[in-house]
N, C-alpha and C positions, 0 to 999 in steps of 0.2 A: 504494500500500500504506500502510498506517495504524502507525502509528507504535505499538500496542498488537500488530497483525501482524507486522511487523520484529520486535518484541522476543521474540515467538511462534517466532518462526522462530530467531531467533539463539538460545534457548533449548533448542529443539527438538535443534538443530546441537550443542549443548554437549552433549546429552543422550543422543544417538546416537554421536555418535563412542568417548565412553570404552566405550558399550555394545559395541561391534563390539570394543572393545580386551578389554575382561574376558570378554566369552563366548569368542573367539580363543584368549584365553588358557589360560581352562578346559576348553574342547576340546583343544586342541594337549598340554596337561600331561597330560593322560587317553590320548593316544593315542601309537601307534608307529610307525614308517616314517615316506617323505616327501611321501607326500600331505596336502595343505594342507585335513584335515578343517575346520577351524576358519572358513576362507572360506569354502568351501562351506556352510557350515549357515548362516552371519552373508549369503548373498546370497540362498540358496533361502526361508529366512524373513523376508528382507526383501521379496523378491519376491514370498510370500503377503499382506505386511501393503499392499502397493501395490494388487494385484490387487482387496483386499479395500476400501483407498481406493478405489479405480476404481467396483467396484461398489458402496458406499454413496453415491457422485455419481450413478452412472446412475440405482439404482434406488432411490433415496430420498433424493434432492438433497439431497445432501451440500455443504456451502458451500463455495464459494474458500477462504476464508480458513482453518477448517480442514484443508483438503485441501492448502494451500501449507504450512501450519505442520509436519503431518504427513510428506504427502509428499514434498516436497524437503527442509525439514528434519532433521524426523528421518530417513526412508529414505535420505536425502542422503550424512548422516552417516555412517549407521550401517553399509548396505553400500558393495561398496568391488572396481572393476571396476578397479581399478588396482591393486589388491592381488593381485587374480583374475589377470590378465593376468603379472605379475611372477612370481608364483609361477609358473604353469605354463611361461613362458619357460625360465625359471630349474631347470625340472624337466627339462625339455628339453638343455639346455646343461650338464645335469651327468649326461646318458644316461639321465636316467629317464624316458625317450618315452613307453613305455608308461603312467607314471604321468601324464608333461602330458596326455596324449592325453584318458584317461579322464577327469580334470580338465577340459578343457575340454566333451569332451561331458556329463557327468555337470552340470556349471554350466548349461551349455544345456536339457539338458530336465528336467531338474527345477527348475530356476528358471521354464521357462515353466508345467511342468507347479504348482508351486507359485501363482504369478499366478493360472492360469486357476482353482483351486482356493480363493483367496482371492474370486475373482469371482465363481465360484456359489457360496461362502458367504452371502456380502451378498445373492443373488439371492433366498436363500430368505425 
């Protein structure tokens, strides 16, 4: 990796991370109850801009190097499967099963269903 790409990428990472904190944030203040609206929308639209990575490499050779900058950096950053996971435990362990539950299926197919829709984006 090129030393112009490292900095790409550490860049990337600075630039994701607060983002996943300020949309969180603005989500979670807008809403009620204990579901963890705020990771859900910070991993389903990370999981479209991936999807949408994926498919600007297949179908329109998309470079490494932006695709590393991008995709592990920013997406890196920005969603956050330990957040995901914590939360719904955590929803769990304080009886809001019904709420982990939905969390985690509601994470699952709409985050793939997001991906594969970021992917026939780029197809088009």
């Amino acid at each position: 990796m090129s030393p112009w790409a490292w900095a790409g990428f550490v860049v990337a990472g600075a630039v994701g991370a607060p983002a996943r904190y300020l949309l969180d944030d603005a989500i979670s203040s807008r809403t009620q109850g204990v579901f963890p609206w705020g990771t859900l929308a910070i991993n389903v639209s990370g999981s479209f801009l991936l999807g949408l990575l994926t498919g600007l490499a297949l179908f329109h050779g998309l470079p490494a190097t932006p695709r590393l900058i991008l995709g592990t950096g920013f997406c890196g950053a920005y969603t956050t499967f330990s957040t995901f996971t914590y939360e719904t435990v955590r929803l769990a362990e304080e009886g809001a099963v019904n709420e982990a539950l939905r969390n985690a299926l509601a994470s699952l197919v709409l985050g793939a269903a997001a991906a594969a829709a970021g992917l026939a984006a780029a197809a088009l």
